[in-house]
C-alpha positions as CSV (number, residue, x, y, z in Angstrom):
1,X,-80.7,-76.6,34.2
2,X,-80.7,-76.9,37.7
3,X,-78.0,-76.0,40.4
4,X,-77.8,-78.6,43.5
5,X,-75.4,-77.8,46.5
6,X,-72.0,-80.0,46.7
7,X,-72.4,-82.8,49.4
8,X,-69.6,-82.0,51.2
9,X,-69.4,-78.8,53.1
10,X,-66.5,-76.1,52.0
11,X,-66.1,-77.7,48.6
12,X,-64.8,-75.2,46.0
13,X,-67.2,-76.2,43.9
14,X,-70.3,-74.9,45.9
15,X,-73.4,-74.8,43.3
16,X,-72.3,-77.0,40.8
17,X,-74.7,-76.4,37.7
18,X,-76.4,-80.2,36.6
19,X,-78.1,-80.4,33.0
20,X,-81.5,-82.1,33.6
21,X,-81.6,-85.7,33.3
22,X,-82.8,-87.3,29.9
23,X,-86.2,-87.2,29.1
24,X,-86.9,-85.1,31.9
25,X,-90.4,-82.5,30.9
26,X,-89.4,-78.9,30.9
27,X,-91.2,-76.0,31.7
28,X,-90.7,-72.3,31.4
29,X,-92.5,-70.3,33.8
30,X,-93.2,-66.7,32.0
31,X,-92.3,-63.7,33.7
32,X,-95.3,-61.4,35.3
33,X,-95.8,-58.6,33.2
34,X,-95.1,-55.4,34.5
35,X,-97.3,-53.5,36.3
36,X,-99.7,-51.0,33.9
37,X,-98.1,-47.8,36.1
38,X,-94.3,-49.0,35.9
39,X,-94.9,-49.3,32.1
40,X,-96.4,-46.1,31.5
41,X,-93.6,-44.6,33.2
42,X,-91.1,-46.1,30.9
43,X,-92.9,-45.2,28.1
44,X,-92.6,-41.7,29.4
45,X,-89.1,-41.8,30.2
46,X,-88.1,-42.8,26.6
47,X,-90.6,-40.4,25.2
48,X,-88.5,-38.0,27.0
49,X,-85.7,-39.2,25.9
50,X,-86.0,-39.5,22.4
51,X,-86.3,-35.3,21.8
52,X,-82.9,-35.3,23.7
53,X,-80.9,-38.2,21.9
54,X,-81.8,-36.9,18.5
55,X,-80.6,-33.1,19.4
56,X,-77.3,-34.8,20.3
57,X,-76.9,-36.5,16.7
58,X,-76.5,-33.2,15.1
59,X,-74.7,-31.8,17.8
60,X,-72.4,-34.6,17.0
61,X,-72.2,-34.4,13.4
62,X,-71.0,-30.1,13.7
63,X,-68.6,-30.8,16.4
64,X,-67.0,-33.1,13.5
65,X,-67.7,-31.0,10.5
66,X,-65.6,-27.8,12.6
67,X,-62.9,-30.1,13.7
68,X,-62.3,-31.0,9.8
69,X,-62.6,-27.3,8.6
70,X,-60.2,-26.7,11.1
71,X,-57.3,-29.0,9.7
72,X,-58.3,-27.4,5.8
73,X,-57.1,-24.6,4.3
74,X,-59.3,-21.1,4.9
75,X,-59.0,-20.7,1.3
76,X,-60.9,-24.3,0.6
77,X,-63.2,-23.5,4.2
78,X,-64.9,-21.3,2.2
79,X,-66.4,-23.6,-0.1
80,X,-67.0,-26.3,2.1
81,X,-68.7,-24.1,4.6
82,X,-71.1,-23.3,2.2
83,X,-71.9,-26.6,0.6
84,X,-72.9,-27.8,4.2
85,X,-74.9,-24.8,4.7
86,X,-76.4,-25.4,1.0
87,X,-76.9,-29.0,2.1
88,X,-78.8,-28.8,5.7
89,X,-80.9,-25.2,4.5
90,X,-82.2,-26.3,1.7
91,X,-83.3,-29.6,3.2
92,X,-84.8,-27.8,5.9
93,X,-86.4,-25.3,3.8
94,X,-90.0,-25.8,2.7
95,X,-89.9,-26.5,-0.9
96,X,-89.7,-29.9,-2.8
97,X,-86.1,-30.7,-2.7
98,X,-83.9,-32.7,-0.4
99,X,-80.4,-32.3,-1.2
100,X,-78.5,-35.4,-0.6
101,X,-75.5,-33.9,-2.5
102,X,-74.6,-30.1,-3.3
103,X,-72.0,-29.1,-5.5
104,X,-71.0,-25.4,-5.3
105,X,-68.6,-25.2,-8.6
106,X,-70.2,-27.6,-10.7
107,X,-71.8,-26.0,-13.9
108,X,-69.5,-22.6,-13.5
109,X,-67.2,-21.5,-10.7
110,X,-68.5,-19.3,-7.8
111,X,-67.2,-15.6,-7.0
112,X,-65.2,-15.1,-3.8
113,X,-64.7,-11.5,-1.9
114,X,-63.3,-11.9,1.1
115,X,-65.8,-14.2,3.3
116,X,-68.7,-14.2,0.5
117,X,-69.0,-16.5,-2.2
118,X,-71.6,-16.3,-4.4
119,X,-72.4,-18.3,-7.5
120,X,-74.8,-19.3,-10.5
121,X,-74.1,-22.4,-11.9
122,X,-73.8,-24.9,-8.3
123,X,-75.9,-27.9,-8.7
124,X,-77.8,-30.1,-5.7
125,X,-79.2,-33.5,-6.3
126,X,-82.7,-34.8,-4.7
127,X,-84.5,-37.4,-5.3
128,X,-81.8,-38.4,-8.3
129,X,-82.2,-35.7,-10.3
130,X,-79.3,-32.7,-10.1
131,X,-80.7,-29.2,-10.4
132,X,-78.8,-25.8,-11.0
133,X,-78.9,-23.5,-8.2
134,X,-77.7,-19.4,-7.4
135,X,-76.7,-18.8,-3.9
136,X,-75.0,-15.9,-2.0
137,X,-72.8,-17.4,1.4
138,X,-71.4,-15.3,3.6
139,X,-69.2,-16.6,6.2
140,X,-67.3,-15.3,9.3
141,X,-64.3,-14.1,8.7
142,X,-62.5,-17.2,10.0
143,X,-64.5,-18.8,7.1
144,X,-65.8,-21.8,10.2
145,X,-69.4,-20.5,10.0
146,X,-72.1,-19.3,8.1
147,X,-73.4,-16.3,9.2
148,X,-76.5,-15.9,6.1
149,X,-77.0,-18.2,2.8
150,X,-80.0,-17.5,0.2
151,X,-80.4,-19.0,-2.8
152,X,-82.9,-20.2,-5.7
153,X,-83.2,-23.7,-6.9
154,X,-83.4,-23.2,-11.2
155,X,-83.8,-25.9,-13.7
156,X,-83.3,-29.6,-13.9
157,X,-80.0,-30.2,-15.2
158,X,-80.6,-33.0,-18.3
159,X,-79.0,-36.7,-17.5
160,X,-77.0,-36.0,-20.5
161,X,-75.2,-32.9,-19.3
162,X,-73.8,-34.8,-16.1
163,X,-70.5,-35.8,-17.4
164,X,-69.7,-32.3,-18.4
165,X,-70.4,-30.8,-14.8
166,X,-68.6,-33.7,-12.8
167,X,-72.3,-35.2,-11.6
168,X,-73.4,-38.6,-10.8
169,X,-76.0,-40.8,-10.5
């Protein structure tokens, strides 16, 4: 497309774009690359950037995870504090599961005392299969954090006991 100037001076409609006439040969004239130095420097920059972008993500994600606790009942905190702390330690942990899903009260209820829970029969699932886990939580005493979690990751819970423990595939 090119763009010729109105023929009368002061027209409103300065620069008035014109397709190019029919059968006219195009060409596309390619950009210079950049300079070797300027694109180095980006690469840098986004380098730099990238450590910085993916320490806001879960920045992000607990500024969300507090602001729900905060509209559920301490009494229900408890054990969704703990699941998320089951959730992100034992994926972070060094050991061969990666919890995509944690449920705290699945094969037998946890214990509560005050701002500890601890329980034997929660369950995690990684890479599809659901395995029985112990754990000890304990939790400030607005139950909104997690102030220790240990636990041990047990046997594979057989397909055919899902069902009866509330798991899925």
């Amino acid at each position: 497309m090119r763009i010729d100037r109105a023929s009368r001076a002061g027209d409103k409609n300065d620069f008035l774009p014109h397709p190019p006439p029919i059968g006219a040969k195009l060409s596309i004239k390619a950009a210079s690359p950049l300079p070797e130095t300027i694109r180095m420097k980006l690469f840098a920059l986004v380098l730099l950037a990238l450590p910085v972008a993916a320490a806001a993500q879960p920045n992000l994600a607990e500024a969300r995870f507090e602001k729900m606790l905060k509209r559920i009942d301490p009494s229900e905190r408890l054990e969704q504090v703990c699941e998320y702390a089951a959730l992100t330690r034992i994926g972070h942990d060094k050991n061969p599961y990666h919890p995509d899903r944690v449920v705290i009260a699945s094969v037998s209820p946890p214990k509560v005392k005050g701002s500890v829970m601890t329980g034997t029969g929660a369950a995690l699932r990684s890479h599809g299969h659901w395995y029985r886990f112990a754990f000890t939580c304990r939790a400030t005493s607005d139950r909104m954090k997690v102030e220790s979690f240990s636990y041990k990751v047990g046997d594979m819970i057989p397909e055919s006991d899902w069902d009866k423990y509330g798991l899925w595939q």
